[in-house]
C-alpha positions in Angstrom: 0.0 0.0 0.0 1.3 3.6 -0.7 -0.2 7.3 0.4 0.3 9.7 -1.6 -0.4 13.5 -1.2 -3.3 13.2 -3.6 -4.7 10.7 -1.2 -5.3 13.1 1.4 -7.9 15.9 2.3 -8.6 19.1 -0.1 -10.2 22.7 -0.2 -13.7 21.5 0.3 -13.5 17.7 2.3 -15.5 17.6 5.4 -15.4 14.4 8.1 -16.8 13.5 11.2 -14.3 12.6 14.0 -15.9 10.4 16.8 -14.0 10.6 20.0 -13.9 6.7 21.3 -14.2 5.7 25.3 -11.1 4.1 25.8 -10.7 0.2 26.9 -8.0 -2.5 26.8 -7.3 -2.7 23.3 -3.9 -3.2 22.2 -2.9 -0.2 20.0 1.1 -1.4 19.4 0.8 -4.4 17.7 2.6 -3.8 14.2 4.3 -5.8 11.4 2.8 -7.4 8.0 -0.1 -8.4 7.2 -1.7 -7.4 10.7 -5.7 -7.6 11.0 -6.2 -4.9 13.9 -9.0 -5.3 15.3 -10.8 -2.3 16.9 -14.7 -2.6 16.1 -15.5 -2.6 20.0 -14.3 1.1 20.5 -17.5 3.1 21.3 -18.0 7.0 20.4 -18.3 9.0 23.0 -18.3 12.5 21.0 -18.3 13.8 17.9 -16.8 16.7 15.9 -16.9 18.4 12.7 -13.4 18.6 10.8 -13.8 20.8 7.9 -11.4 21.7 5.3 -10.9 25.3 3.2 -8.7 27.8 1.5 -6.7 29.8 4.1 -9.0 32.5 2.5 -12.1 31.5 3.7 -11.0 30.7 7.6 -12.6 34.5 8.5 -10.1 36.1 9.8 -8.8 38.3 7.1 -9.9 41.4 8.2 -8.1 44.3 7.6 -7.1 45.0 11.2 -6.0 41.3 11.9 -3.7 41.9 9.0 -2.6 45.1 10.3 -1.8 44.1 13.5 -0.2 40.3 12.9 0.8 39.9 9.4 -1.1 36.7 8.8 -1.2 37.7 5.3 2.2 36.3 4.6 -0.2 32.8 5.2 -1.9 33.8 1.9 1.1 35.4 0.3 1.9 32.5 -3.2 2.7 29.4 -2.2 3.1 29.7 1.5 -0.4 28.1 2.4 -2.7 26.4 -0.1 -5.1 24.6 2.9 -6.9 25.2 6.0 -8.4 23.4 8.4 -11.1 23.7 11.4 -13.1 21.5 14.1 -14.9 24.8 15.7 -13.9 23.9 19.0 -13.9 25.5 22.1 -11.4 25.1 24.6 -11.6 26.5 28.2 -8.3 27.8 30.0 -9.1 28.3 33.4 -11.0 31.9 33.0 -10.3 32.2 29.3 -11.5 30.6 26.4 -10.6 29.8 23.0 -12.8 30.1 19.8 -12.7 29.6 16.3 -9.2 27.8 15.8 -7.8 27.6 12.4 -4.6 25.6 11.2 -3.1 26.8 7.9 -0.8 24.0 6.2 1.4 23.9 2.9 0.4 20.6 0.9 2.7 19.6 -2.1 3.8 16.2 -3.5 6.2 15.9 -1.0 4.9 16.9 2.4 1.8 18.5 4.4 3.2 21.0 6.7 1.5 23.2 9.6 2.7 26.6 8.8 0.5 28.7 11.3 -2.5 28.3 13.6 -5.4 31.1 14.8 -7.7 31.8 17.3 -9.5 33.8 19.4 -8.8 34.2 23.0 -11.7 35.7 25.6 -11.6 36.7 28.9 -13.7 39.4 30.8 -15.7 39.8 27.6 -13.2 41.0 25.3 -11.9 39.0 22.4 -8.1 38.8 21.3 -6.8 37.2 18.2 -4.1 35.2 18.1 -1.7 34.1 15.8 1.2 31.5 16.3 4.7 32.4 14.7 6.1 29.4 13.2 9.8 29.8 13.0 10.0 26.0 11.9 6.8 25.0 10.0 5.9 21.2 11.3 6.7 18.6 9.0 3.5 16.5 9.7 4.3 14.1 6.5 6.3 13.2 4.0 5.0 12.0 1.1 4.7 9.1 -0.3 3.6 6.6 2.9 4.8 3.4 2.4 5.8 0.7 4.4 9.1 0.9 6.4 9.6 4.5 5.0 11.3 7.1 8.0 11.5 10.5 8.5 12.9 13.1 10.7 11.7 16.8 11.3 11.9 19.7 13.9 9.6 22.6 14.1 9.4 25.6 16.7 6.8 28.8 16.8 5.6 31.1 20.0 2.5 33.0 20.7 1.9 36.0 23.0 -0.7 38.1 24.0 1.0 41.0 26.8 0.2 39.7 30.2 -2.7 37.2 28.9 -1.0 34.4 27.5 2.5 33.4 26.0 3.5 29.8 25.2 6.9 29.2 23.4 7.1 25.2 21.7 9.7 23.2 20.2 9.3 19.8 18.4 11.6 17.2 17.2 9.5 14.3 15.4 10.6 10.8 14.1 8.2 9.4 12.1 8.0 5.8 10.8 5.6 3.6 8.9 5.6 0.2 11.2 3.3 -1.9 9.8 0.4 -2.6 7.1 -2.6 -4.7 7.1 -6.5 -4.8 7.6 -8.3 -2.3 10.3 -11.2 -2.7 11.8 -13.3 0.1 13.2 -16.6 0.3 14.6 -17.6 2.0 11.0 -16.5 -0.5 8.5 -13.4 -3.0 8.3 -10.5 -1.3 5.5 -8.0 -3.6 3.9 -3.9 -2.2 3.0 -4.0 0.2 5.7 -0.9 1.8 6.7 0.2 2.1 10.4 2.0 5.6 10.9 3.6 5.9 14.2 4.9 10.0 15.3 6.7 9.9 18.1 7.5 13.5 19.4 9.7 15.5 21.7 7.7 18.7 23.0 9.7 21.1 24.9 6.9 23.8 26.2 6.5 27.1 28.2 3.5 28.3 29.1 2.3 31.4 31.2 -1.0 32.5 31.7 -2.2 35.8 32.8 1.3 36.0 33.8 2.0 32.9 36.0 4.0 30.2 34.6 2.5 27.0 33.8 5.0 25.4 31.9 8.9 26.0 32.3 10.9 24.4 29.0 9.0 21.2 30.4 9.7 18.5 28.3 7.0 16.2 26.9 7.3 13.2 25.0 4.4 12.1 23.2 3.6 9.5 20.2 0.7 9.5 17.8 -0.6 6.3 16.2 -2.6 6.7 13.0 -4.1 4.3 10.3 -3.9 5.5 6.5 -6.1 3.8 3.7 -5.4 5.2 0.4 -9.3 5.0 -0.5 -9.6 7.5 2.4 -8.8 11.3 2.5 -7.9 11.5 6.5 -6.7 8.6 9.0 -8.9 6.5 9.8 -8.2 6.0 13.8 -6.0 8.2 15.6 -4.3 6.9 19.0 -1.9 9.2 21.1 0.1 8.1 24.0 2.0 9.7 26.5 5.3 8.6 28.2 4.8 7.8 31.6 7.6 6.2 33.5 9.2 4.8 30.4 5.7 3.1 28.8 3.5 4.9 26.1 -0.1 5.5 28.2 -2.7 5.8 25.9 
């Protein structure tokens, strides 16, 4: 089975993400020829994921402009996609609206280039945009089994005594198996297993008291890729916990 950047979502593809309750499954088994079998998992949630031109996202307004730039995302060939769920996402007293990722898709790779959102608290609304010094290299094209990569990516936001957050990533990323998956929603043969296994180191302050202090955080993300599909079909991520992957 291959992926290729064709294969994956476009201006216009909407799906439906069902958040799963959790149970004893075994997520790491990988190899050939692998049947994994997840057809018990049971939704819990669901949400919206819908894709667009970084155009259409509505924020490009001429003040937003003025006062971030963010039209260097729709400056040539910087961005061509965008993507949403509409969630919100309460921080303590403030929350987060209308989040928009902006990604650069070619035949080689899909990279995350730039995010938005708007930040409330005390009923006034602040946009925000993330500066991505290092654009994260989500995939490299084409997926096939065995294939490896490496990437590292780095960007800061900051809004003056409401929020700052500075991130660095370093991501290895490996194809480790292929076979037949199983979901709840239909069984999908030459699947792909893509395994992301990622070094986070964070800071985080929030109305001016740190949260996070260059805490590192390592992380992996388990996803299944059929090329008759535009998005993964299952997405697993596990935290390391004293030495073992906790899903």
């Amino acid at each position: 089975s291959t992926y290729y950047s064709s294969n994956y979502a476009a201006t216009g593809d909407t799906f439906n993400i069902t958040g799963a309750v959790l149970d004893t499954l075994d997520f790491d088994t990988t190899g050939t020829d692998i049947t994994w079998d997840y057809s018990t998992l049971t939704g819990n949630s669901q949400k919206k994921l819908i894709h667009r031109s970084p155009g259409q996202t509505g924020v490009s307004t001429l003040p937003w402009f003025l006062a971030y730039g963010i039209f260097n995302y729709y400056a040539g060939s910087n961005v061509n996609l965008s993507s949403t769920d509409g969630s919100t996402i309460a921080i303590g007293t403030i929350q987060q609206t209308n989040p928009n990722d902006y990604l650069l898709k070619t035949d080689a790779f899909l990279r995350l280039k730039g995010t938005s959102f708007n930040l409330s608290l005390n009923g006034l609304t602040y946009p925000v945009v993330t500066n991505y010094t290092k654009p994260d290299t989500l995939y490299r094209y084409p997926l096939t089994y065995n294939s490896t990569s490496r990437s590292t990516a780095a960007y800061t936001l900051s809004v003056p005594t409401l929020i700052y957050r500075k991130v660095e990533l370093n991501r290895r990323d490996t194809v480790k198996g292929w076979g037949t998956l199983i979901t709840p929603y239909g069984t999908f043969a030459n699947c792909l297993k893509y395994v992301s296994t990622v070094t986070e180191i964070d800071s985080l302050s929030i109305l001016d008291t740190p949260i996070l202090s260059a805490d590192t955080i390592r992380y992996r993300e388990l996803k299944w890729f059929s090329p008759t599909k535009k998005y993964q079909l299952l997405t697993v991520c596990q935290l390391l916990i004293g030495g073992f992957f906790v899903t």
